[in-house]
mmCIF file of the N, C-alpha and C atoms, coordinates in Angstrom:
data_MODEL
# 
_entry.id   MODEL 
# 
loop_
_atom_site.group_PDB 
_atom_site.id 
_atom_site.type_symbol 
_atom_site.label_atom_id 
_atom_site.label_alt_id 
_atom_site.label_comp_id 
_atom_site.label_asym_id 
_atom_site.label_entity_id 
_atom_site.label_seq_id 
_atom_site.pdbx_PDB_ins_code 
_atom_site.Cartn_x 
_atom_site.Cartn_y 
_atom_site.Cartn_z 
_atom_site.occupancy 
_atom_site.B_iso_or_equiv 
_atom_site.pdbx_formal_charge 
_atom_site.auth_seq_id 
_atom_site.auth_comp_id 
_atom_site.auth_asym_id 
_atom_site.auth_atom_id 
_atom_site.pdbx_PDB_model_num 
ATOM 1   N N  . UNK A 1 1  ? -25.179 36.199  -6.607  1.00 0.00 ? 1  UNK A N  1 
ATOM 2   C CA . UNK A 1 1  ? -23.852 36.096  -7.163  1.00 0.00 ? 1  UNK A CA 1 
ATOM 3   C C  . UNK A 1 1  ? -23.978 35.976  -8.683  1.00 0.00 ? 1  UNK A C  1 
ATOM 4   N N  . UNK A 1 2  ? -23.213 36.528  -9.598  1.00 0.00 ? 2  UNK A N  1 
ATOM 5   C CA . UNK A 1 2  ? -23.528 36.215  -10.857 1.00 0.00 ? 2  UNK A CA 1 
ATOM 6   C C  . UNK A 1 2  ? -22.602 34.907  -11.361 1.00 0.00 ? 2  UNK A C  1 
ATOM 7   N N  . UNK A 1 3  ? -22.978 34.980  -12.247 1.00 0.00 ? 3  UNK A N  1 
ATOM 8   C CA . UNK A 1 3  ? -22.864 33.356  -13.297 1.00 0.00 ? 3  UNK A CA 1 
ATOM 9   C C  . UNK A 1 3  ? -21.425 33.111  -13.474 1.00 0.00 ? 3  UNK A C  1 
ATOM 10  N N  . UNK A 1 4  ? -20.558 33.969  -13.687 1.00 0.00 ? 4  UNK A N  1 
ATOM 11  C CA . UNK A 1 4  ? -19.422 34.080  -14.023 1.00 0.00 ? 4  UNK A CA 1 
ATOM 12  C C  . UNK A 1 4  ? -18.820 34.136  -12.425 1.00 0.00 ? 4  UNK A C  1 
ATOM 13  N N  . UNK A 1 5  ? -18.558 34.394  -11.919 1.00 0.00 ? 5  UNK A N  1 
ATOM 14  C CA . UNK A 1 5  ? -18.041 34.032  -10.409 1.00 0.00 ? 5  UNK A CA 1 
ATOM 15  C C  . UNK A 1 5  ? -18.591 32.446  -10.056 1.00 0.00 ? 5  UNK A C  1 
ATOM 16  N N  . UNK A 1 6  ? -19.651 32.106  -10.309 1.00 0.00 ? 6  UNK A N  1 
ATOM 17  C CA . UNK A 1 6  ? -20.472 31.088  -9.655  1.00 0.00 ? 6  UNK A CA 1 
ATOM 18  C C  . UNK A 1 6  ? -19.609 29.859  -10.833 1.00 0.00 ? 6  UNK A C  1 
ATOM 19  N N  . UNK A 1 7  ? -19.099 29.910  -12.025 1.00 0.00 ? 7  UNK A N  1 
ATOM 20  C CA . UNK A 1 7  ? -18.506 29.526  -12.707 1.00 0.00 ? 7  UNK A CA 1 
ATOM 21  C C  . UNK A 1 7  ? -16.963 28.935  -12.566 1.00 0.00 ? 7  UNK A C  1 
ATOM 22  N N  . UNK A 1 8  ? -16.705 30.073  -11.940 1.00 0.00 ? 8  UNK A N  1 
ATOM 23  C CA . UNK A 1 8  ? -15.088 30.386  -11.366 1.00 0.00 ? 8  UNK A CA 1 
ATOM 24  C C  . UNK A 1 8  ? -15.200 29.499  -9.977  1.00 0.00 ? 8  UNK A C  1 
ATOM 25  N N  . UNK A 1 9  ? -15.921 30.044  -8.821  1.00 0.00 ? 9  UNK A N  1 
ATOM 26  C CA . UNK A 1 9  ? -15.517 28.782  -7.992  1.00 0.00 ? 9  UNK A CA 1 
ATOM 27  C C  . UNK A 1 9  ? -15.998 27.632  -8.331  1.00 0.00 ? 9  UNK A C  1 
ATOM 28  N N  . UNK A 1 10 ? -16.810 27.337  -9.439  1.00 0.00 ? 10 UNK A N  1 
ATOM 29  C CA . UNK A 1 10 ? -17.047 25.612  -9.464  1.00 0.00 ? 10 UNK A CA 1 
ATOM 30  C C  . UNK A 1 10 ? -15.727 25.270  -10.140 1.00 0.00 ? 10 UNK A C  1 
ATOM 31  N N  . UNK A 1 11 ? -15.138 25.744  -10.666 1.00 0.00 ? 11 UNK A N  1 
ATOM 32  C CA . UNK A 1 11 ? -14.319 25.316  -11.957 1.00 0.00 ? 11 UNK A CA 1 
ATOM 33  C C  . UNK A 1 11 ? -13.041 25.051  -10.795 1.00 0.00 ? 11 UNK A C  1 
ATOM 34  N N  . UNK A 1 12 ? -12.916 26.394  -9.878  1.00 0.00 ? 12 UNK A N  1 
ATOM 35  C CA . UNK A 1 12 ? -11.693 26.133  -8.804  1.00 0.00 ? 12 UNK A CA 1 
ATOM 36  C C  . UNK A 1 12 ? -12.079 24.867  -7.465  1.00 0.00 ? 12 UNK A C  1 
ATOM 37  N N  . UNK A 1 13 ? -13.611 24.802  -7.370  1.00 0.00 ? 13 UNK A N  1 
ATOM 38  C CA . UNK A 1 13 ? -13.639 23.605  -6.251  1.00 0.00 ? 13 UNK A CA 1 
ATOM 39  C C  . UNK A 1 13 ? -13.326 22.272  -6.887  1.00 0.00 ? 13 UNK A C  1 
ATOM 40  N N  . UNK A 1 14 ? -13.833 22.608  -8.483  1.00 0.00 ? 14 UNK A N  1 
ATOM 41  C CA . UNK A 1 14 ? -13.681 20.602  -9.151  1.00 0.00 ? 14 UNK A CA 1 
ATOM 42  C C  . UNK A 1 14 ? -11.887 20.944  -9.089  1.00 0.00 ? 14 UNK A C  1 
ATOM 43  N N  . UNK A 1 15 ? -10.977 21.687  -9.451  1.00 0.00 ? 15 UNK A N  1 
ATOM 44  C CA . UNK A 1 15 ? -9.897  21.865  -9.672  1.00 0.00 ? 15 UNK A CA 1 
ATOM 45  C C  . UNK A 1 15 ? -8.960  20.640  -8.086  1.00 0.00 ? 15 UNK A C  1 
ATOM 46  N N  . UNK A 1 16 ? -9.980  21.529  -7.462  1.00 0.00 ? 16 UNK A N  1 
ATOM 47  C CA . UNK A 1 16 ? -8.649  21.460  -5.567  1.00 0.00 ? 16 UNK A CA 1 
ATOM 48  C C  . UNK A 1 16 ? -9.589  19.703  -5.475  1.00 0.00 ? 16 UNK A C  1 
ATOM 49  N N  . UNK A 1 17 ? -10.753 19.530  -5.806  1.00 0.00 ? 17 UNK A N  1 
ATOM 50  C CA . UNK A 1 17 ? -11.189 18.094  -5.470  1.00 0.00 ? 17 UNK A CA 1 
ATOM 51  C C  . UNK A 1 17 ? -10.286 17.077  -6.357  1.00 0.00 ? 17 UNK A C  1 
ATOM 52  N N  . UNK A 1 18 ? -10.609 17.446  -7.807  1.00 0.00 ? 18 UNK A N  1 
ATOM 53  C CA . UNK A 1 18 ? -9.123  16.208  -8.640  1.00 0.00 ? 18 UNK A CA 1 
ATOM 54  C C  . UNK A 1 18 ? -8.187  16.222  -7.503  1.00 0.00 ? 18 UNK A C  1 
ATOM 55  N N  . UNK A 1 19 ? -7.330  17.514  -7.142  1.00 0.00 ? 19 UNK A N  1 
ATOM 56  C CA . UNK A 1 19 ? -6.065  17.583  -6.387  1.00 0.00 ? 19 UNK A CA 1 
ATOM 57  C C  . UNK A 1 19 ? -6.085  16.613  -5.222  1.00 0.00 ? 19 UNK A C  1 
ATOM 58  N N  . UNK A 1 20 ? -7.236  16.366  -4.841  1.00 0.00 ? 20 UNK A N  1 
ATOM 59  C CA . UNK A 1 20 ? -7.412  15.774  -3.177  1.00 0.00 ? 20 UNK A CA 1 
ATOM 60  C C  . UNK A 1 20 ? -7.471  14.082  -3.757  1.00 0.00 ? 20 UNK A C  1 
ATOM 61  N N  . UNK A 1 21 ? -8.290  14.000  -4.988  1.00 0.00 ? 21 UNK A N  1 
ATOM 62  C CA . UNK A 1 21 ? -8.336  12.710  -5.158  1.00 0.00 ? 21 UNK A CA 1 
ATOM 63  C C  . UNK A 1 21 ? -6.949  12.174  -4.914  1.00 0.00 ? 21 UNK A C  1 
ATOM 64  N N  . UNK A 1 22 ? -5.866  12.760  -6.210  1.00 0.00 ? 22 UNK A N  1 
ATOM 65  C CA . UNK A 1 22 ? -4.618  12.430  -6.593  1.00 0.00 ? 22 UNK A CA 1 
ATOM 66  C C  . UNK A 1 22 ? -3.969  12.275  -5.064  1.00 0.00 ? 22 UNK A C  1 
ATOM 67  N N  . UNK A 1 23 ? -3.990  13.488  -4.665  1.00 0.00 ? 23 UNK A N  1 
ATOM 68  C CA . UNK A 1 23 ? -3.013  13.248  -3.369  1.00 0.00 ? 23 UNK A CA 1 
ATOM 69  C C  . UNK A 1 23 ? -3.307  11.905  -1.975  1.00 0.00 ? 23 UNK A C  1 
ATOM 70  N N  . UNK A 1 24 ? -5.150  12.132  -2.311  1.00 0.00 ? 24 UNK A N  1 
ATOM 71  C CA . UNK A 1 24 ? -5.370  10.128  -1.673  1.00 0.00 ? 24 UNK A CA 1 
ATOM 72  C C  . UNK A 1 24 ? -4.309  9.115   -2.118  1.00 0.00 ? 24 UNK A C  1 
ATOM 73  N N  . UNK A 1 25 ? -4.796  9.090   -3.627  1.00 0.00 ? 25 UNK A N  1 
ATOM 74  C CA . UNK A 1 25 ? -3.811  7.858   -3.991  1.00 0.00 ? 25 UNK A CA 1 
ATOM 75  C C  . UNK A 1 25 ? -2.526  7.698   -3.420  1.00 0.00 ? 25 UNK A C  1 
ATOM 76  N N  . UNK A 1 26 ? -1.743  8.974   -3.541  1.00 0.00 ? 26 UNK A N  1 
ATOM 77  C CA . UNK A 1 26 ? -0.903  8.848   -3.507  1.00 0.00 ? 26 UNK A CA 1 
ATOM 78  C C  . UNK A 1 26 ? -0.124  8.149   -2.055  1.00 0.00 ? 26 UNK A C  1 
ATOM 79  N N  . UNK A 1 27 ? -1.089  8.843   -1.458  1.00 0.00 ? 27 UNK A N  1 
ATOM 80  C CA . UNK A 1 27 ? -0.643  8.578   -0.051  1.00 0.00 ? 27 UNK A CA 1 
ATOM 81  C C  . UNK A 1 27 ? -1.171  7.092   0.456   1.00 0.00 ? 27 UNK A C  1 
ATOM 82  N N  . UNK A 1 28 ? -2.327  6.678   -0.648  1.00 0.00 ? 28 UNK A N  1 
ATOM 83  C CA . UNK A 1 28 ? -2.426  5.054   -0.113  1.00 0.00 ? 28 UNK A CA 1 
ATOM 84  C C  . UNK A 1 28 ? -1.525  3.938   -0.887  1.00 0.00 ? 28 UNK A C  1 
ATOM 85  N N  . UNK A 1 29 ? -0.779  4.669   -1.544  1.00 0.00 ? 29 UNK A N  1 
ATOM 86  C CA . UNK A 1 29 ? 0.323   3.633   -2.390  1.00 0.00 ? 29 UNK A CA 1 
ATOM 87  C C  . UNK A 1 29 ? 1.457   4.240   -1.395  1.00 0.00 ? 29 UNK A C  1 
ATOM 88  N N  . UNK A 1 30 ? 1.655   4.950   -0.887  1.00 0.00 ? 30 UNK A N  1 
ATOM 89  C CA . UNK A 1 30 ? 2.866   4.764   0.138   1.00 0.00 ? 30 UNK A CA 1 
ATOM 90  C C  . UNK A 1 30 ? 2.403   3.964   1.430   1.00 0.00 ? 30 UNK A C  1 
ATOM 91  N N  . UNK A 1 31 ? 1.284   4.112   1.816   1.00 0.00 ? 31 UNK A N  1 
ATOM 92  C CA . UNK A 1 31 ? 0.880   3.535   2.952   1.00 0.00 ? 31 UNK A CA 1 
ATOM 93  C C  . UNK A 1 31 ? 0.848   2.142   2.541   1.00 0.00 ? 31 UNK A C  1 
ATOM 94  N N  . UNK A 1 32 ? 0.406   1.646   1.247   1.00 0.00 ? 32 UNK A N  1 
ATOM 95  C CA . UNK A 1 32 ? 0.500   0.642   1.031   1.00 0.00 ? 32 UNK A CA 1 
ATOM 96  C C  . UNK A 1 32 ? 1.791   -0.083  0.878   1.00 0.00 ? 32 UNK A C  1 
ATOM 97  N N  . UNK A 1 33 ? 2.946   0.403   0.378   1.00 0.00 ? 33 UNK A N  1 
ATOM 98  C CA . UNK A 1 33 ? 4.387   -0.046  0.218   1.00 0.00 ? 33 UNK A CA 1 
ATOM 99  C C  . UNK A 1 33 ? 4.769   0.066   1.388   1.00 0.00 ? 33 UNK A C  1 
ATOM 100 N N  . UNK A 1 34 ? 4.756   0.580   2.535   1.00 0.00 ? 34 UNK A N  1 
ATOM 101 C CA . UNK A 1 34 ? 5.082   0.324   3.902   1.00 0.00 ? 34 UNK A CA 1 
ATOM 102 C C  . UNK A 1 34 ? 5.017   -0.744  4.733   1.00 0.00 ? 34 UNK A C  1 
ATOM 103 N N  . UNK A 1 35 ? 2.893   -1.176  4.177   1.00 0.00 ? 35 UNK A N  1 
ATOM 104 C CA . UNK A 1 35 ? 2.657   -2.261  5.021   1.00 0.00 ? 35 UNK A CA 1 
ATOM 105 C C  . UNK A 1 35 ? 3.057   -3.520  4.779   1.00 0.00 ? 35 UNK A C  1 
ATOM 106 N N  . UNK A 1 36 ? 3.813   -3.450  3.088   1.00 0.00 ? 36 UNK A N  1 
ATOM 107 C CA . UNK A 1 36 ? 3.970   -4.509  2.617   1.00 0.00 ? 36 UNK A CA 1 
ATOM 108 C C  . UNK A 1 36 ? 5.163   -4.953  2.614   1.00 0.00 ? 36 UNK A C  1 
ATOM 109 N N  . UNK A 1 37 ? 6.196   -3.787  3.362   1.00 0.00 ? 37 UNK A N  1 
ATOM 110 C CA . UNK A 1 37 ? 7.682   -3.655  3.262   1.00 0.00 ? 37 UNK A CA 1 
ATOM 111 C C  . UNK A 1 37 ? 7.638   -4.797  4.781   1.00 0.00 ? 37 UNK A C  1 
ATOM 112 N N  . UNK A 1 38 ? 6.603   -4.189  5.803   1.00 0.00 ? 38 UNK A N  1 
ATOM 113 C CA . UNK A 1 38 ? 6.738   -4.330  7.113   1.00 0.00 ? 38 UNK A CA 1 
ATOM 114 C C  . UNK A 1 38 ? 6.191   -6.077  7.587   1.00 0.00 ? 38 UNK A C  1 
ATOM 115 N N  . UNK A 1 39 ? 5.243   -6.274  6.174   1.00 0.00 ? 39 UNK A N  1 
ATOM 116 C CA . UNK A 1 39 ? 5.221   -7.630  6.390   1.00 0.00 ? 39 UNK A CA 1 
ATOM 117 C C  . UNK A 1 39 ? 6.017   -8.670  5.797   1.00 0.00 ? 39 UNK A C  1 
ATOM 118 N N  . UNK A 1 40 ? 6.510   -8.048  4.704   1.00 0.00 ? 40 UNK A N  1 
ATOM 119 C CA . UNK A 1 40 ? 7.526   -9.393  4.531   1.00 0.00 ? 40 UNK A CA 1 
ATOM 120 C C  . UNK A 1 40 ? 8.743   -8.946  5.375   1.00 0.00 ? 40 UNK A C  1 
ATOM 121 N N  . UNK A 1 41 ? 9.342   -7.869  6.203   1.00 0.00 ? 41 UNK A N  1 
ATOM 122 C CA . UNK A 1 41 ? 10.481  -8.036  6.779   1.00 0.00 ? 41 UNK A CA 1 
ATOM 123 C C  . UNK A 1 41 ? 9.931   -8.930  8.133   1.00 0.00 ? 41 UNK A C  1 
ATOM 124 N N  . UNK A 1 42 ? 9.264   -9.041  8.616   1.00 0.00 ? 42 UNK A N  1 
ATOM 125 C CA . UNK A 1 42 ? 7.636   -9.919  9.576   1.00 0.00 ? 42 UNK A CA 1 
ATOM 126 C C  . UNK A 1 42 ? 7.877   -10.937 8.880   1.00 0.00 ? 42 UNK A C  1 
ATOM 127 N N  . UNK A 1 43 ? 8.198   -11.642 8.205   1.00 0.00 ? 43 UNK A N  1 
ATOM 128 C CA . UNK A 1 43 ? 7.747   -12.935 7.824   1.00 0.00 ? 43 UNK A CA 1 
ATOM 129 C C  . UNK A 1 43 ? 9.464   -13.078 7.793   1.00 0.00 ? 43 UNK A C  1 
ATOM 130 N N  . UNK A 1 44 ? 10.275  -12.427 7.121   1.00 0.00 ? 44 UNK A N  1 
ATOM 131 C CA . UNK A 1 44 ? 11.550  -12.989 7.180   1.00 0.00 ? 44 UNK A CA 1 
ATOM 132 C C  . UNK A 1 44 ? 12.343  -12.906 8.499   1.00 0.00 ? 44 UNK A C  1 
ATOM 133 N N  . UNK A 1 45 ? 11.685  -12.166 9.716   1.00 0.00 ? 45 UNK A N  1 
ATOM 134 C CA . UNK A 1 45 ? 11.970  -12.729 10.874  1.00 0.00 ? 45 UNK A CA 1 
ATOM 135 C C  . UNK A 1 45 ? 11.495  -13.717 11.337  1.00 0.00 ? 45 UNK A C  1 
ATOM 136 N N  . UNK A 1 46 ? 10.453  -14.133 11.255  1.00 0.00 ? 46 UNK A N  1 
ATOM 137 C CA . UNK A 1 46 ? 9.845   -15.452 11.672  1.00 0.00 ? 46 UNK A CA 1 
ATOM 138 C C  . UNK A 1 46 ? 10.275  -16.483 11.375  1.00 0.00 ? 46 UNK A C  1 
ATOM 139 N N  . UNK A 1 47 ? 10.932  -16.330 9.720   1.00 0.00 ? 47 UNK A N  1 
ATOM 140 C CA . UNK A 1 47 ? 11.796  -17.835 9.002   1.00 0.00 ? 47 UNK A CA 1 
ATOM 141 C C  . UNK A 1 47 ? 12.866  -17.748 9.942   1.00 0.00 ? 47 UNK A C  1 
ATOM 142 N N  . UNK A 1 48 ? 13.524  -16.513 10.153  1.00 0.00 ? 48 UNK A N  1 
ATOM 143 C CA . UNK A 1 48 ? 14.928  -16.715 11.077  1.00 0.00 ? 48 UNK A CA 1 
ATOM 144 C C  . UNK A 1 48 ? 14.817  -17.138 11.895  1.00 0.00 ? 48 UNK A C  1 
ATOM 145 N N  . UNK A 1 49 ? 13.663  -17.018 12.895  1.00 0.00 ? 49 UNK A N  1 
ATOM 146 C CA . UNK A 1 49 ? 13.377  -17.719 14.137  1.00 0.00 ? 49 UNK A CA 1 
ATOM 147 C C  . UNK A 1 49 ? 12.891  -18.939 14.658  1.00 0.00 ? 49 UNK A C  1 
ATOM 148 N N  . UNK A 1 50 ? 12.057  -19.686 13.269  1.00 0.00 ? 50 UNK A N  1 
ATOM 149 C CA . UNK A 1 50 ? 12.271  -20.810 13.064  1.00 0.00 ? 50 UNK A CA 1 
ATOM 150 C C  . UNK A 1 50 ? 13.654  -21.685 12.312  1.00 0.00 ? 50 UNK A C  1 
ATOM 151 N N  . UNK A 1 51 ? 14.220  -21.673 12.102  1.00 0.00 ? 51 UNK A N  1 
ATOM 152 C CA . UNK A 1 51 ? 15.408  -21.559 10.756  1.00 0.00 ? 51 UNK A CA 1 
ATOM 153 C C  . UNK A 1 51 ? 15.170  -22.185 9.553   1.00 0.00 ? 51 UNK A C  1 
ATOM 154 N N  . UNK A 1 52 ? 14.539  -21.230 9.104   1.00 0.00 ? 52 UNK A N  1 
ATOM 155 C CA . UNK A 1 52 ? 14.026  -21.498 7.774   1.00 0.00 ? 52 UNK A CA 1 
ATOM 156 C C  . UNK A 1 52 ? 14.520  -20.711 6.475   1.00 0.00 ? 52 UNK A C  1 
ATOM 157 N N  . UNK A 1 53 ? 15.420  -20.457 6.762   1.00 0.00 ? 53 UNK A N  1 
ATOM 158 C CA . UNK A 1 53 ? 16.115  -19.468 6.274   1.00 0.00 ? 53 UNK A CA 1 
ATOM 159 C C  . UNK A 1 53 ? 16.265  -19.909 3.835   1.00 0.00 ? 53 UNK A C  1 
ATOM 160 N N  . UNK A 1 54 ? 15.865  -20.988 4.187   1.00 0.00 ? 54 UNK A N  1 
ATOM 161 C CA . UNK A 1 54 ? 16.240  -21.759 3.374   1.00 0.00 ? 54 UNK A CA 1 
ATOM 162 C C  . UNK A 1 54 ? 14.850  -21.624 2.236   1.00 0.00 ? 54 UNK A C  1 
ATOM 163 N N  . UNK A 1 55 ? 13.526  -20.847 2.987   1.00 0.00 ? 55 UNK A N  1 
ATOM 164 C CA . UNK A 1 55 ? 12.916  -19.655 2.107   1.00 0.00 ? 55 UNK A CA 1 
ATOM 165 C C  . UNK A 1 55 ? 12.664  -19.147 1.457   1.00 0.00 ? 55 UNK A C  1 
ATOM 166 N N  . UNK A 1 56 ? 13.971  -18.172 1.928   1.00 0.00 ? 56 UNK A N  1 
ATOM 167 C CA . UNK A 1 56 ? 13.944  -16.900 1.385   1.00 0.00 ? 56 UNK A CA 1 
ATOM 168 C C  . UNK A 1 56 ? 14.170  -16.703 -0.007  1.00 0.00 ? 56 UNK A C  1 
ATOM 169 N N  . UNK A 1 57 ? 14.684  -17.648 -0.773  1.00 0.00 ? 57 UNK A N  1 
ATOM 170 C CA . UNK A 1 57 ? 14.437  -17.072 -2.149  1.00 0.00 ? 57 UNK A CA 1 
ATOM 171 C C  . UNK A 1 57 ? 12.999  -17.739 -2.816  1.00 0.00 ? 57 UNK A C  1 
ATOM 172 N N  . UNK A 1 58 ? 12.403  -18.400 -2.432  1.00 0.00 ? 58 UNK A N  1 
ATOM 173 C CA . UNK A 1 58 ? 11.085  -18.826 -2.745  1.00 0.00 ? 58 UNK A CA 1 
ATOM 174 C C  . UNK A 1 58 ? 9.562   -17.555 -2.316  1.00 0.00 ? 58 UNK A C  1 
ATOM 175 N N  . UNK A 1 59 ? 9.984   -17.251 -0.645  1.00 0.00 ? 59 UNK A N  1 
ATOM 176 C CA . UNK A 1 59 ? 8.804   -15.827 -0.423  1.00 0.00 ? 59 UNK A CA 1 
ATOM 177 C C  . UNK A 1 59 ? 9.412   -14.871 -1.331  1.00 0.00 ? 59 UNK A C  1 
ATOM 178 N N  . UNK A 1 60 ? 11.080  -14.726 -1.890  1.00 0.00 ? 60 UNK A N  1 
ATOM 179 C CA . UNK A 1 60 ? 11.331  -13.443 -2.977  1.00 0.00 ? 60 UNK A CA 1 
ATOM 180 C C  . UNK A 1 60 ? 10.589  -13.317 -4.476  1.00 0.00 ? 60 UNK A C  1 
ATOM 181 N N  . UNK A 1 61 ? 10.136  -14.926 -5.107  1.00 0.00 ? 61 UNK A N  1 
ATOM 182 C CA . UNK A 1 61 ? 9.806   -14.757 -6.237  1.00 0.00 ? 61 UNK A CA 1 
ATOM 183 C C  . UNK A 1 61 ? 8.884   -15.340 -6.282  1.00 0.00 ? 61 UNK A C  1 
ATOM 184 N N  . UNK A 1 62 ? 8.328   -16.004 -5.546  1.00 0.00 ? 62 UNK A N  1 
ATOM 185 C CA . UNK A 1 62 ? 6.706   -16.974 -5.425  1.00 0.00 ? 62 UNK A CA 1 
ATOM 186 C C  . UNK A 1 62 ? 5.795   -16.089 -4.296  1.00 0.00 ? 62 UNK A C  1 
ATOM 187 N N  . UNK A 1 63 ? 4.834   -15.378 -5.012  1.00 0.00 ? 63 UNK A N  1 
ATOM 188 C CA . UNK A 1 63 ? 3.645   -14.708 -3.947  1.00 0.00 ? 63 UNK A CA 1 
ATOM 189 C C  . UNK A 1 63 ? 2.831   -15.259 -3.632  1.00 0.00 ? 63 UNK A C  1 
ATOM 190 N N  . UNK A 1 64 ? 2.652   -16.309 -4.407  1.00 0.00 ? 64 UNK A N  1 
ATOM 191 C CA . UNK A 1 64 ? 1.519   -17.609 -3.814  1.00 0.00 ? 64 UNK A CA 1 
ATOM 192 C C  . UNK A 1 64 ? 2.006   -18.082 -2.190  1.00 0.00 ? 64 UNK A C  1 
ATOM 193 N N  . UNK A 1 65 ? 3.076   -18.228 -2.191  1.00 0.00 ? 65 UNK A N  1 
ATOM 194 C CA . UNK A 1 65 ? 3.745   -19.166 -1.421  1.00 0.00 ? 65 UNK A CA 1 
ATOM 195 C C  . UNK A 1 65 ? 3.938   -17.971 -0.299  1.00 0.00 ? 65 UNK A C  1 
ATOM 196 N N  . UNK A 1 66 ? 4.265   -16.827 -0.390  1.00 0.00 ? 66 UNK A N  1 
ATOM 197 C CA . UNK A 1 66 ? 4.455   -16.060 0.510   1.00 0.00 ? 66 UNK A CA 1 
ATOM 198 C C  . UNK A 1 66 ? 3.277   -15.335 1.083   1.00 0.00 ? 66 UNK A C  1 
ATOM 199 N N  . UNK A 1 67 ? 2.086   -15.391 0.102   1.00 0.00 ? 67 UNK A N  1 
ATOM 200 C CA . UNK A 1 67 ? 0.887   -15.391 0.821   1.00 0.00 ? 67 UNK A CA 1 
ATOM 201 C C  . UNK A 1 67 ? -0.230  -16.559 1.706   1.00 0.00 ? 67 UNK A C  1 
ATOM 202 N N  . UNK A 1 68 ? 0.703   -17.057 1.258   1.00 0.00 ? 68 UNK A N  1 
ATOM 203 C CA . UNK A 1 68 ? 0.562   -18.897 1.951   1.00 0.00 ? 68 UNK A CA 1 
ATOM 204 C C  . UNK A 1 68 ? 1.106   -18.394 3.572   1.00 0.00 ? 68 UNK A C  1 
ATOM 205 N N  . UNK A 1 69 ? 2.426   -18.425 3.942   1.00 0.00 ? 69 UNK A N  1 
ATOM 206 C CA . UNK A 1 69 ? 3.073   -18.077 4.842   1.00 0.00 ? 69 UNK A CA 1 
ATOM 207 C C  . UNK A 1 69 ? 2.736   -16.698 5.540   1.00 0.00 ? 69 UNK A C  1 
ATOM 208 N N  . UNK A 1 70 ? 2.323   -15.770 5.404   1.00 0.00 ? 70 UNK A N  1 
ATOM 209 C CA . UNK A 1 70 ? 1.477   -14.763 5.557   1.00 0.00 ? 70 UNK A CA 1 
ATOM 210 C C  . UNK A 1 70 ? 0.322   -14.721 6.830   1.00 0.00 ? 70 UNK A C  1 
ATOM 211 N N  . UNK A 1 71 ? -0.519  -16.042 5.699   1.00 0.00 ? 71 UNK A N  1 
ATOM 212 C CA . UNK A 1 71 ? -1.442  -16.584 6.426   1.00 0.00 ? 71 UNK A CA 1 
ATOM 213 C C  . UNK A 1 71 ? -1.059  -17.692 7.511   1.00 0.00 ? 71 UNK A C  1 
ATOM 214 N N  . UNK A 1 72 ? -0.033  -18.259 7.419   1.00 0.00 ? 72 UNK A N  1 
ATOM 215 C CA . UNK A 1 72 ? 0.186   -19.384 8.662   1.00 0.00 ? 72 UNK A CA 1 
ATOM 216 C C  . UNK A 1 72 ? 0.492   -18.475 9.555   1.00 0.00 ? 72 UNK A C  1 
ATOM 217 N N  . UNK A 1 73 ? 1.036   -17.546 9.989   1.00 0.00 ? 73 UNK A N  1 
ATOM 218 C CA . UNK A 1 73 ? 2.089   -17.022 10.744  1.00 0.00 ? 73 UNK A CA 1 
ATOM 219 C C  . UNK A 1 73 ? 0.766   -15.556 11.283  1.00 0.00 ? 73 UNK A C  1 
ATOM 220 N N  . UNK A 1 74 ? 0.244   -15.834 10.799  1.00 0.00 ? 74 UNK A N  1 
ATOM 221 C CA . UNK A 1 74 ? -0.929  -14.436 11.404  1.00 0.00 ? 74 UNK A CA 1 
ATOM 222 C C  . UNK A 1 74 ? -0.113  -13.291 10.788  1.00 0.00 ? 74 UNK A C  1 
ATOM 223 N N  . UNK A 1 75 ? 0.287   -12.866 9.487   1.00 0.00 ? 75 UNK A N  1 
ATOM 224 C CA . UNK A 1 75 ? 1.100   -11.656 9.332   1.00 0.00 ? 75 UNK A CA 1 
ATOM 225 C C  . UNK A 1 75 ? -0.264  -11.161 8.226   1.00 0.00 ? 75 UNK A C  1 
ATOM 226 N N  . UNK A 1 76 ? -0.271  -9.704  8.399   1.00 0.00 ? 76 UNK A N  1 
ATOM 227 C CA . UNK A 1 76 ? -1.496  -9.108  7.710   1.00 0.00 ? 76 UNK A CA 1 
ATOM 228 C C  . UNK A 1 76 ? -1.194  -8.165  7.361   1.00 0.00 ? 76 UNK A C  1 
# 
């Protein structure tokens, strides 16, 4: 194969690999905002079911505290 072709697909495989990196991320920051959607709506059923309702604005602005509760409650 000559140099100049052999050039061209390296230049097009590093091209589509960046592409694959980017599109990982991307898809582990949605996967990630999902799991994190799914555990605190998980944790704010659990306050309801204990009635603890009284909470909820503390797991809204304290992550210490809601990763505190997280961990009591087995939510992961």
């Amino acid at each position: 194969m000559c140099e100049a072709l052999q050039r061209i697909m390296a230049t097009d495989l590093h091209k589509a690999e960046e592409r694959g990196i980017e599109l990982g991320k991307e898809l582990g920051k949605e996967l990630g905002k999902e799991k994190a959607e799914a555990n605190f709506l998980r944790l704010i059923s659990k306050l309801l079911s204990l009635g603890r309702s009284r909470d909820f604005g503390k797991i809204a602005s304290d992550r210490e505290y809601r990763e505190k509760l997280y961990a009591e409650f087995g939510i992961e």
